[in-house]
N, C-alpha and C positions, 0 to 999 in steps of 0.2 A: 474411520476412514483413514488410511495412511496415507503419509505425502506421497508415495508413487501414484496411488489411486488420484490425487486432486491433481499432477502434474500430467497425467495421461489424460485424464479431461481437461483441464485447463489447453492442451494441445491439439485439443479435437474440436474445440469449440470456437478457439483462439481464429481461424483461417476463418473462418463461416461472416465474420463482425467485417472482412473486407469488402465483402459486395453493397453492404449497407448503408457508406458514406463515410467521413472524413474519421479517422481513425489511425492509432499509432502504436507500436510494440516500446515498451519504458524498458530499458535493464536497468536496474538498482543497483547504484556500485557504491553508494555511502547512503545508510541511512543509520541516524543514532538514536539511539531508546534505553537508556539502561533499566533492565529489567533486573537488575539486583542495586537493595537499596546503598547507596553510596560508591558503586562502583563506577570506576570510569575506564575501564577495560572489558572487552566482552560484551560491548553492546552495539558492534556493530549489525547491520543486517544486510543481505544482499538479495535479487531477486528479479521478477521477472513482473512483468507489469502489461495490462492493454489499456487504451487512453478512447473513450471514441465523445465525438462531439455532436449533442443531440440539437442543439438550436445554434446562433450566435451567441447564446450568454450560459448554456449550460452543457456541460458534460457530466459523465462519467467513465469510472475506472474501476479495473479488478487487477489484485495484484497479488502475490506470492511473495513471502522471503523467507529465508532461516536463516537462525543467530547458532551459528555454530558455537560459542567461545560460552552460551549458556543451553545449548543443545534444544533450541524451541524451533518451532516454525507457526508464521501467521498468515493465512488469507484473509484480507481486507475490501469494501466495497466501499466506495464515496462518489457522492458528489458533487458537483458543484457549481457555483454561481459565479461566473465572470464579469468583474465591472468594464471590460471595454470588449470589443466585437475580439472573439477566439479565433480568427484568422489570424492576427497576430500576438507579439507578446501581449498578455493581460494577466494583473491580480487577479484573484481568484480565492472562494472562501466557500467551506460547506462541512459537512459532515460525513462521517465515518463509522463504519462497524466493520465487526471481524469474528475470527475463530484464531483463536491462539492456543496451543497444545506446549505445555511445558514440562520437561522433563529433568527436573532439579530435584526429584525422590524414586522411588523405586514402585511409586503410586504416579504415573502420568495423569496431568489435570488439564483439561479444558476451560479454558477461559473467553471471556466475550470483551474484547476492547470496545471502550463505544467513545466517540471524540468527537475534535472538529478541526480543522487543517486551516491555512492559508498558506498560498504561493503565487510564486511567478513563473507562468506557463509558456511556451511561446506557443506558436501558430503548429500542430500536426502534421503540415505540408513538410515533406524532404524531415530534415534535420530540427531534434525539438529537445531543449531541458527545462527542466522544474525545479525550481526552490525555492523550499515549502518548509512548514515548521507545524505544528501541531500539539496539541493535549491529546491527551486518552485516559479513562477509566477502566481498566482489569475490571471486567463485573466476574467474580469468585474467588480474588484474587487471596481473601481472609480463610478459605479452605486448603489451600497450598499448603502440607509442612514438608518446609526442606529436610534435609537430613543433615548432618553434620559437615562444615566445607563451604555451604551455601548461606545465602541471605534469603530474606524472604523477599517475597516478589510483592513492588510496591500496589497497592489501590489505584494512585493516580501515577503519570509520571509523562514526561515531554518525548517530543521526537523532533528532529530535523534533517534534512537531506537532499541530498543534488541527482537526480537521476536525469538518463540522458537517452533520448530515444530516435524513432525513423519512422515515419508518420505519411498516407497518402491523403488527397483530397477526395472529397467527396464527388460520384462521377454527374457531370454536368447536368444530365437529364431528369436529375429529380430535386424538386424544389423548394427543396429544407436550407 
């Protein structure tokens, strides 16, 4: 499946999560992950994100980014458990999967991140950011050979990140 293919769905699906309750669009403008070992350049990511909140103490999110500077892209699904009511700012802690496609040989490899985050979320309502840190596991990541120029792509490795989003409430009449 190419990123245009998950970007065209991801926009056709994206509008449908409004009528269902309290929910929010995240753009990703800093997220870091270096996906080559010891680099600290090129791992930034950027991206597009939907937030929706299924009770007062839990959510979930689907998101989108590509790391241009190591030519990947990752779809990701989490989510998560809030220790204080998600109307407003609250911690927040869960887990995470994905599909990561890396393209650091002339053999593109599918990969499956599996992790677990923490952040500080605010409230969906109007105006809302997140900052979160997180592990991840590369599950294939030992099949990867780069080619000459690149590093390998590590097994485990961290992420942190400020995304910053625009969020409604959920509409009065239903009693979640």
């Amino acid at each position: 499946m190419s990123i245009r293919t998950l970007v065209c769905l991801f926009s056709l699906v994206l509008p449908s999560f409004a009528m269902f309750g309290q929910g929010g669009i995240r753009l990703i403008l800093w997220n870091y992950e270096p996906l080559d070992r010891g680099a600290f350049s090129g791992a930034d990511h950027y991206g597009i994100g939907y937030d929706h909140d299924l009770t007062e103490r839990t959510s979930m999110a689907v998101q989108a980014r590509i790391n241009s500077g190591a030519d990947t892209w990752v779809v990701n699904y989490r989510s998560a458990f809030h220790l204080a009511d998600n109307s407003g700012p609250s911690t927040y802690l869960g887990p995470m999967i994905g599909v990561r496609r890396v393209n650091l040989s002339t053999d593109p490899q599918t990969l499956i991140p599996i992790g677990f985050r923490v952040g500080i979320r605010g409230g969906l309502e109007r105006f809302f950011a997140d900052l979160h840190a997180g592990f991840v596991l590369n599950m294939g990541a030992g099949n990867v050979k780069p080619e000459a120029g690149y590093a390998a792509i590590p097994g485990a490795t961290y992420c942190v990140g400020l995304d910053l989003g625009w969020g409604w409430d959920a509409p009065r009449d239903r009693p979640y």
